[in-house]
C-alpha positions in Angstrom: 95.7 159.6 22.7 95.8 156.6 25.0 97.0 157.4 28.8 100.0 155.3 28.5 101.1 157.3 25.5 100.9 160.9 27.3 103.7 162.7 28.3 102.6 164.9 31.3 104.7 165.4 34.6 106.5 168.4 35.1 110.0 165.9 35.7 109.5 164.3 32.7 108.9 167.5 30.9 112.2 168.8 32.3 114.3 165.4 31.7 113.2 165.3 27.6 114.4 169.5 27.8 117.6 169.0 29.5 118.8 165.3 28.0 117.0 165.0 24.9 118.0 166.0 21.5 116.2 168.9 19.3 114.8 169.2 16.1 112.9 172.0 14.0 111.4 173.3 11.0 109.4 177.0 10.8 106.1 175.4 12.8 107.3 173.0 15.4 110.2 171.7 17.5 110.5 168.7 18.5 112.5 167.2 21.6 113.3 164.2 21.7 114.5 161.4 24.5 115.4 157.9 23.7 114.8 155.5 27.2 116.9 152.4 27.6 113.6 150.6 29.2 111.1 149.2 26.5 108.5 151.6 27.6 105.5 153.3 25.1 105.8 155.9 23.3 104.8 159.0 25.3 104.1 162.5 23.7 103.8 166.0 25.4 102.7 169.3 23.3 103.4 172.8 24.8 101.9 176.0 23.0 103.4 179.3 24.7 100.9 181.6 25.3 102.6 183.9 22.5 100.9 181.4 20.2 97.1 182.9 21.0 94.5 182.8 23.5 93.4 179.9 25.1 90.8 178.8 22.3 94.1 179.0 20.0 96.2 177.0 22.2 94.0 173.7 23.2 92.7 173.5 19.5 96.9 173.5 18.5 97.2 171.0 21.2 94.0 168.7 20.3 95.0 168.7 16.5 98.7 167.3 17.3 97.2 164.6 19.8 94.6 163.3 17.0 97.2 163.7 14.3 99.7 161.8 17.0 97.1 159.0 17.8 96.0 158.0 14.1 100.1 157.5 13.1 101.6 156.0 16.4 102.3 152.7 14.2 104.0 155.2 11.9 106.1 156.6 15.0 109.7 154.6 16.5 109.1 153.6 20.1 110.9 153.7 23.1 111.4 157.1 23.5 110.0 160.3 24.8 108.7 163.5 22.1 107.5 167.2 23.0 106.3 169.2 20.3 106.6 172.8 21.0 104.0 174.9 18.7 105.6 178.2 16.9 103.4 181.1 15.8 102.5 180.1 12.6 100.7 177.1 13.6 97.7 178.9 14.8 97.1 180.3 11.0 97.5 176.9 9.5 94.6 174.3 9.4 94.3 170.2 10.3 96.5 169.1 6.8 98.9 171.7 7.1 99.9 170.9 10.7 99.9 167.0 9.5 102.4 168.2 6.6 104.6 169.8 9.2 104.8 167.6 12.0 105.8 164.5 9.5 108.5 166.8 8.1 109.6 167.5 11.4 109.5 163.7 12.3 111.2 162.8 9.4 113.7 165.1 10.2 114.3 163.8 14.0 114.5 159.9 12.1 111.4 159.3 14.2 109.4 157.7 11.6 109.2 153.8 10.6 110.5 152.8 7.3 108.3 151.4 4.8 
């Protein structure tokens, strides 16, 4: 994921948790912030350490980055996402986690229509 696109100071964190909207499904929720500026797009992931040990927890994160990356054109702008892993992420593998964080897009409105 390209820097501009990166979600990663502790403020911004904190402004997308306390001003942004929620969604979910069993594997992921998703917060989201819509800015008023036409900035990027800029994504965060967090995986709680209840997820698994670190091995677990960067591989989560590295899967929803790539899977992030290869459908930004897919993704509405001008807004600020976190995607917060659940526990049955670390069982699941690289199509699985795609499935679920389109349904949880989809869900949020966050995807373009075709």
């Amino acid at each position: 994921m390209h820097k501009q696109n990166r979600l990663a100071k502790r403020e911004d964190f904190n402004k997308v948790y306390r001003w942004g909207k929620s969604t979910a499904n069993h594997q992921f929720v998703l917060y989201r912030r819509n800015k008023s500026t036409p900035d990027p797009l800029r994504v965060g992931v967090s995986v709680s350490k209840k997820v698994g040990n670190a091995v677990v927890r960067n591989r989560i994160r590295r899967v929803v980055k790539e899977i992030i990356r290869l459908n930004l054109d897919r993704i509405e702008g001008n807004s600020d996402i976190i995607f917060i892993a659940r526990k049955p992420v670390a069982e699941m593998n690289y199509d699985e986690i795609q499935k679920s964080l389109m349904h949880v897009m989809r869900k949020a409105s966050l995807l373009k229509k075709k």
